[in-house]
mmCIF file of the C-alpha atoms, coordinates in Angstrom:
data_MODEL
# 
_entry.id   MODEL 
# 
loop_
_atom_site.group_PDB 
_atom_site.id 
_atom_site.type_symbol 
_atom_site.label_atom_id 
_atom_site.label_alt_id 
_atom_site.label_comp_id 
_atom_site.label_asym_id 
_atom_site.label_entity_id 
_atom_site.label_seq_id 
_atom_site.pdbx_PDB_ins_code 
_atom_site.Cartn_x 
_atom_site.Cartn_y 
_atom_site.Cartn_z 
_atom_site.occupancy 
_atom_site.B_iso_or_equiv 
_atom_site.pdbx_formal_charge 
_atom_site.auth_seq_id 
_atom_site.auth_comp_id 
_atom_site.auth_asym_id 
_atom_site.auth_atom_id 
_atom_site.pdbx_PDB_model_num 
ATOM 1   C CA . UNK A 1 1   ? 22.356  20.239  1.160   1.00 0.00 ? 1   UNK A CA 1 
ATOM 2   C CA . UNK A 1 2   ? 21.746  22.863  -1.398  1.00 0.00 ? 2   UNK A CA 1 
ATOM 3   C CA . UNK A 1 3   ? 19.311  24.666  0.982   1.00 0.00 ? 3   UNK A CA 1 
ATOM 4   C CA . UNK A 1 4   ? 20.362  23.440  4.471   1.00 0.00 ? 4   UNK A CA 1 
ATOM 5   C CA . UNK A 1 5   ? 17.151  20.762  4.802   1.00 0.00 ? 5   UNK A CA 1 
ATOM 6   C CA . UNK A 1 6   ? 17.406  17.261  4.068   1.00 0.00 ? 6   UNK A CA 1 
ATOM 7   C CA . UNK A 1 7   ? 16.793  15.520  0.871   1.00 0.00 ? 7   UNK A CA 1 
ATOM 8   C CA . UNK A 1 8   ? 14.153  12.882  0.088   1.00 0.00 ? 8   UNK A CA 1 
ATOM 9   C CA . UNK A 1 9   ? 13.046  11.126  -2.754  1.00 0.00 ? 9   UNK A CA 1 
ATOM 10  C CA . UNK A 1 10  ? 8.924   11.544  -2.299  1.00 0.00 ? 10  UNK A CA 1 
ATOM 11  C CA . UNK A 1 11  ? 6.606   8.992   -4.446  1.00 0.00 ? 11  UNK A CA 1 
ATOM 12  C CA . UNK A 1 12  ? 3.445   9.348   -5.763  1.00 0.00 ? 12  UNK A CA 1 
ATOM 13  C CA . UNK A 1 13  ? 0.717   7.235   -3.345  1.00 0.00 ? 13  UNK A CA 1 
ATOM 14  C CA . UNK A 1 14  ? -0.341  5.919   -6.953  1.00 0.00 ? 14  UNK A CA 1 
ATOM 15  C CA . UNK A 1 15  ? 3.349   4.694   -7.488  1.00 0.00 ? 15  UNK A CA 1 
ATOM 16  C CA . UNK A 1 16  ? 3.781   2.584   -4.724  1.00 0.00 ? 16  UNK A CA 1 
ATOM 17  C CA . UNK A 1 17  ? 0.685   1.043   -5.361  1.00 0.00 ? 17  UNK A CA 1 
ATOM 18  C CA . UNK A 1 18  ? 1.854   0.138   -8.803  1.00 0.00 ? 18  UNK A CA 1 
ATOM 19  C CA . UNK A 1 19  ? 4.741   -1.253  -7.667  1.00 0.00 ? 19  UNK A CA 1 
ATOM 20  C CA . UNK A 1 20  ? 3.119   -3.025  -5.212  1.00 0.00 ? 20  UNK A CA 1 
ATOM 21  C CA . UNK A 1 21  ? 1.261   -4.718  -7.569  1.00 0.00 ? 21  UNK A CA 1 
ATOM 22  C CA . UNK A 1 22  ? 4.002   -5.334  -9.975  1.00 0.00 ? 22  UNK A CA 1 
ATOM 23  C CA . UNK A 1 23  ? 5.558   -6.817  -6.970  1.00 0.00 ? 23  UNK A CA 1 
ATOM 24  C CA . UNK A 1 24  ? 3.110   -9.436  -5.930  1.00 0.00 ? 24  UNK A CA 1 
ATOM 25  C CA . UNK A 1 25  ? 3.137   -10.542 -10.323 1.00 0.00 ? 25  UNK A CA 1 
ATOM 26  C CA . UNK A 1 26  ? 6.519   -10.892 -9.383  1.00 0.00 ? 26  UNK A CA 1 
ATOM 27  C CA . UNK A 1 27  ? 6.184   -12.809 -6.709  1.00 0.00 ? 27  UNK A CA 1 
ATOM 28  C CA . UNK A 1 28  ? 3.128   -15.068 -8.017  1.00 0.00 ? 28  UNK A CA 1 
ATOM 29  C CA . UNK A 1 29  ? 5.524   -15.772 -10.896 1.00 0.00 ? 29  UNK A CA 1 
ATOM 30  C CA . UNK A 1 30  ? 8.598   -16.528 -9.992  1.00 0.00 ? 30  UNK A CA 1 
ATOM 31  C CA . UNK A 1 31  ? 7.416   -17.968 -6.732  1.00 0.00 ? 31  UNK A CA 1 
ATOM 32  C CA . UNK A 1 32  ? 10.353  -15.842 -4.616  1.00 0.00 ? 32  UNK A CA 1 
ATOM 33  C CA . UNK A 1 33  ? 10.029  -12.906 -2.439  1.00 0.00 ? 33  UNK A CA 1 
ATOM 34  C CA . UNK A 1 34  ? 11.859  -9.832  -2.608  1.00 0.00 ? 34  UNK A CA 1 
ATOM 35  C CA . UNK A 1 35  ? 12.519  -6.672  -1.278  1.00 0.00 ? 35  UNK A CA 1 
ATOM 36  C CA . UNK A 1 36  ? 13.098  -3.074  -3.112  1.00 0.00 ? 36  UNK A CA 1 
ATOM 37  C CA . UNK A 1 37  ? 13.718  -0.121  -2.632  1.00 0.00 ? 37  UNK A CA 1 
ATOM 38  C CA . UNK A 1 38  ? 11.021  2.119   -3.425  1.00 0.00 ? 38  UNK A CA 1 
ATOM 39  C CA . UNK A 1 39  ? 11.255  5.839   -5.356  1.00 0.00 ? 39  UNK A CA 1 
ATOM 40  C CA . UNK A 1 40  ? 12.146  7.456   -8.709  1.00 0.00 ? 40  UNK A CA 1 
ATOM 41  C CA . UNK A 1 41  ? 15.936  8.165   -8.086  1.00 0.00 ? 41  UNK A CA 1 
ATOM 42  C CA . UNK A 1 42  ? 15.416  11.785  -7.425  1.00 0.00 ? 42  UNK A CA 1 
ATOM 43  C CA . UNK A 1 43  ? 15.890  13.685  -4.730  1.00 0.00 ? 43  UNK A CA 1 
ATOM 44  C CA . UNK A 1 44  ? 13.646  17.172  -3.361  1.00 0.00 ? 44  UNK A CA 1 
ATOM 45  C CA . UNK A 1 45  ? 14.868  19.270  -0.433  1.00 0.00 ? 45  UNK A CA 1 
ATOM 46  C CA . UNK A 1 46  ? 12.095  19.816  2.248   1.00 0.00 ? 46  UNK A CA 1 
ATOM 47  C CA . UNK A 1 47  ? 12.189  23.612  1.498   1.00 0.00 ? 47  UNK A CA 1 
ATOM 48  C CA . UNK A 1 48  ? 11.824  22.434  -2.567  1.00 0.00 ? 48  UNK A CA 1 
ATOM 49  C CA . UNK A 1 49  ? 8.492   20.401  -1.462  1.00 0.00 ? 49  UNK A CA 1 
ATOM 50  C CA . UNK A 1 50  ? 7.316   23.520  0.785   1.00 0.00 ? 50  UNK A CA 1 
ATOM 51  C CA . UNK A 1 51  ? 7.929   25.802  -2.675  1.00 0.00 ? 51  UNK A CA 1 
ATOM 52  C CA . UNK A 1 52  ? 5.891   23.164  -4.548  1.00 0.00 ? 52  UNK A CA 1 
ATOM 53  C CA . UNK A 1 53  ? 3.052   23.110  -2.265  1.00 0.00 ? 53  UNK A CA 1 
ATOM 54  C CA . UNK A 1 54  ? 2.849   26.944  -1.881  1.00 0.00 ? 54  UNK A CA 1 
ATOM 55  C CA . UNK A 1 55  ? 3.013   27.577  -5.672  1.00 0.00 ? 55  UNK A CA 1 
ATOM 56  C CA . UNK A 1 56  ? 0.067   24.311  -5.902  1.00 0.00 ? 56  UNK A CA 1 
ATOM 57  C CA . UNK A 1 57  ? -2.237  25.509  -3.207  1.00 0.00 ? 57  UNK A CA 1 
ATOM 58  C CA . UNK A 1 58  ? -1.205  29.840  -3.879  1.00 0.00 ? 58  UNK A CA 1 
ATOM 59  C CA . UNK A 1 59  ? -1.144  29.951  -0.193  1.00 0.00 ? 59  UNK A CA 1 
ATOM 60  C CA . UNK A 1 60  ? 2.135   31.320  2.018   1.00 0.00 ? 60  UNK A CA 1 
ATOM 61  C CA . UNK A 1 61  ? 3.369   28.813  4.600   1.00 0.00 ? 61  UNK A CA 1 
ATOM 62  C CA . UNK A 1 62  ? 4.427   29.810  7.937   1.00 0.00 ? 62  UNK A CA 1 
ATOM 63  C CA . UNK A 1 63  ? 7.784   27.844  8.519   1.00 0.00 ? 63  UNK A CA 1 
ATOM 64  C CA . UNK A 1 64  ? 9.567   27.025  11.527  1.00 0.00 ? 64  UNK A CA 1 
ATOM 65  C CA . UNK A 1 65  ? 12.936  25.802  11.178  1.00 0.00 ? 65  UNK A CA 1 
ATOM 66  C CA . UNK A 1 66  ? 14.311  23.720  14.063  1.00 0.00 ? 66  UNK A CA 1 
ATOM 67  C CA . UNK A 1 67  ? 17.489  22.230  15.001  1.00 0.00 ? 67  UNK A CA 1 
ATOM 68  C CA . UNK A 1 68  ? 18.133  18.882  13.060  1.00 0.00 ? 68  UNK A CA 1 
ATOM 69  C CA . UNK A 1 69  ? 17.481  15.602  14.679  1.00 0.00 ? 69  UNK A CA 1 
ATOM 70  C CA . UNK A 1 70  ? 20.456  13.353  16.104  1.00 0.00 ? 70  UNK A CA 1 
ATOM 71  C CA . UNK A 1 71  ? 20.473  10.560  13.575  1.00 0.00 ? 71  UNK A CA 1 
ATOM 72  C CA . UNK A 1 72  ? 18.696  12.012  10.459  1.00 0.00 ? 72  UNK A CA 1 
ATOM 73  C CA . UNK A 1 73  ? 20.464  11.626  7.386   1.00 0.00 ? 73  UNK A CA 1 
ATOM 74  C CA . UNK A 1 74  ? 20.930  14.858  4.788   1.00 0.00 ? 74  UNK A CA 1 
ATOM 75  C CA . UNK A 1 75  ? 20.199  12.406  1.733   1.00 0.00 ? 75  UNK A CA 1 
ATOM 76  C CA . UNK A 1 76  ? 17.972  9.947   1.225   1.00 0.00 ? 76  UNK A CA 1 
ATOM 77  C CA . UNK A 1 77  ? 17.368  9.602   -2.551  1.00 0.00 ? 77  UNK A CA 1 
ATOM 78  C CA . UNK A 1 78  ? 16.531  5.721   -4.012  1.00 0.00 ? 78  UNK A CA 1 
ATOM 79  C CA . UNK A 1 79  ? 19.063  3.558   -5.696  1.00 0.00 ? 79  UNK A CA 1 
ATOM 80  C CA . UNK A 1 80  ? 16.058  2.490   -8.671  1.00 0.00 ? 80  UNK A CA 1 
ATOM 81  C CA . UNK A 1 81  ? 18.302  0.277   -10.255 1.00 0.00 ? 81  UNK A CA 1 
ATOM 82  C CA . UNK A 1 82  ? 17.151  -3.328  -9.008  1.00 0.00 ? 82  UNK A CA 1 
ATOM 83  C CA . UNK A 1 83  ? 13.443  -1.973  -9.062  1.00 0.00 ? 83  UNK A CA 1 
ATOM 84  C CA . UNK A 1 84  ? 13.622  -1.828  -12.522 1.00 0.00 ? 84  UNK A CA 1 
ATOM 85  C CA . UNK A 1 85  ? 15.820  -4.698  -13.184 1.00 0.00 ? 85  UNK A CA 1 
ATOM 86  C CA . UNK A 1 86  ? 13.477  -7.070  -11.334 1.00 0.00 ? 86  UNK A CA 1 
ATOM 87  C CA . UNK A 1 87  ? 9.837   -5.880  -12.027 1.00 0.00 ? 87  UNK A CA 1 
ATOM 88  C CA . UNK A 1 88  ? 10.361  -2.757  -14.822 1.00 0.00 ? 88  UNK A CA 1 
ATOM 89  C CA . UNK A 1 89  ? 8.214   -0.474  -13.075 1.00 0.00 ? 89  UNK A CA 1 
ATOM 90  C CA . UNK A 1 90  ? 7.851   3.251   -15.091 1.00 0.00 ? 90  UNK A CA 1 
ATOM 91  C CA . UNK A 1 91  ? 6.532   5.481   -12.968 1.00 0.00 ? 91  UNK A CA 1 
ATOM 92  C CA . UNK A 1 92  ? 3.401   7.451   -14.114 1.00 0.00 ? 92  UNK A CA 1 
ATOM 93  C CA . UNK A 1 93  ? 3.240   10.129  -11.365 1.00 0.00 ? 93  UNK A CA 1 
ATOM 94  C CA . UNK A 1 94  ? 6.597   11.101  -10.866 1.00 0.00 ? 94  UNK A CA 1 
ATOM 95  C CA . UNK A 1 95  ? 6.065   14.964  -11.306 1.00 0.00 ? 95  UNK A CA 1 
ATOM 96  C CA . UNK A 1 96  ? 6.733   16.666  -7.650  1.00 0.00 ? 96  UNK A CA 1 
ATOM 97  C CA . UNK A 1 97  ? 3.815   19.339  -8.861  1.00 0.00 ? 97  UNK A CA 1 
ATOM 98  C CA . UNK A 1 98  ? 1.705   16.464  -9.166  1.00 0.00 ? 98  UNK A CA 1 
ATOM 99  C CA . UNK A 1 99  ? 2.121   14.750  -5.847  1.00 0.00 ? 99  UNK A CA 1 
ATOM 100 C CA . UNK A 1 100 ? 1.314   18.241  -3.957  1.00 0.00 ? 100 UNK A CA 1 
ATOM 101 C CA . UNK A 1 101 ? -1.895  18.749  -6.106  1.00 0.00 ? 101 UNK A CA 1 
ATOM 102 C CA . UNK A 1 102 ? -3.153  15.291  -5.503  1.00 0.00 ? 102 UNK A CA 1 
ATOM 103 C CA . UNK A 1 103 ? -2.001  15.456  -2.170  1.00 0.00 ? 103 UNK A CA 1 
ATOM 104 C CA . UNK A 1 104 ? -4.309  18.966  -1.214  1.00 0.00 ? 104 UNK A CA 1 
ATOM 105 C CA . UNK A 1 105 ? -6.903  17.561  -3.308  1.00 0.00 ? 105 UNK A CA 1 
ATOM 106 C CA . UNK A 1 106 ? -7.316  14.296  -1.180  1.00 0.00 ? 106 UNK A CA 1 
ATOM 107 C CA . UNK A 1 107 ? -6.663  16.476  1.991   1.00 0.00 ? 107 UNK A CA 1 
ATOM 108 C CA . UNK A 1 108 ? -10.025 18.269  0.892   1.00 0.00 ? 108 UNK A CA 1 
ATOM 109 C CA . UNK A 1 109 ? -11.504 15.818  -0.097  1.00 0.00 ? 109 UNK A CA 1 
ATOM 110 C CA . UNK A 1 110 ? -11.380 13.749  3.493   1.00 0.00 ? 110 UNK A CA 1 
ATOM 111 C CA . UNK A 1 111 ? -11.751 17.411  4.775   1.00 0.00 ? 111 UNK A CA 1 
ATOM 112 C CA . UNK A 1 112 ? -15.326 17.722  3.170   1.00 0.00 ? 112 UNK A CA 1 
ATOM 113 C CA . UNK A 1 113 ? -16.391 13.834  3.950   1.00 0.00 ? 113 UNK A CA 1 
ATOM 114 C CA . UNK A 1 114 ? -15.530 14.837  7.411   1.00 0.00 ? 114 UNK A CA 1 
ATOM 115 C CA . UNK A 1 115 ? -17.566 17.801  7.888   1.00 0.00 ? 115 UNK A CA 1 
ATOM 116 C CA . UNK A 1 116 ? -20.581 16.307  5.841   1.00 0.00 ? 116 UNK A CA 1 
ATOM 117 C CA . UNK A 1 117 ? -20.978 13.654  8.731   1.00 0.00 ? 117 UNK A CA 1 
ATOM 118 C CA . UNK A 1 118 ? -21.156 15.805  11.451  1.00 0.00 ? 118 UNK A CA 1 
# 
């Protein structure tokens, strides 16, 4: 890869569940299951993400690079195409800026919960 770390296509927690839904209309409608692969199509190197989340949360990661696991693919990026054929999901969230914001904010969010309990 451009940057030596793999590739991944990360989704918005808010996109899946759209899809899931659009999914089960599917399903309820046509009376057939199916099964789809999942993402917007685009990939983001790990080191991209760790960028992202640095310049989201204007904190400095510590990173530890390690040797690269026997079996683990360089790309994984979804094929969208049958998604959208079948259930014409647009994605509302797909901004990797957004996904790292809503993903701190829900990490202090459970943070806070947790500490106002005990």
């Amino acid at each position: 890869t451009k940057d030596g770390t793999c590739v991944r296509d990360y989704i918005h927690v808010k996109d899946i569940s759209l899809i899931h839904l659009n999914c089960l209309n599917y399903i309820s409608k046509k009376n057939k299951s199916l099964e789809l692969n999942c993402g917007y199509g685009k990939g983001y190197s790990v080191l991209d993400i760790v960028k992202t989340f640095e310049r989201v949360s204007k904190k400095r990661l510590k990173l530890k690079f390690l040797p690269r696991r026997d079996g683990d693919t360089t790309r994984a990026v979804c094929d969208t195409k049958l998604m959208n054929n079948l259930i014409k999901f647009k994605p509302k969230f797909n901004s990797i800026t957004k996904i790292a914001k809503d993903s701190l904010d829900w990490e202090f969010f459970i943070k806070k919960k947790i500490k106002e309990k005990f």
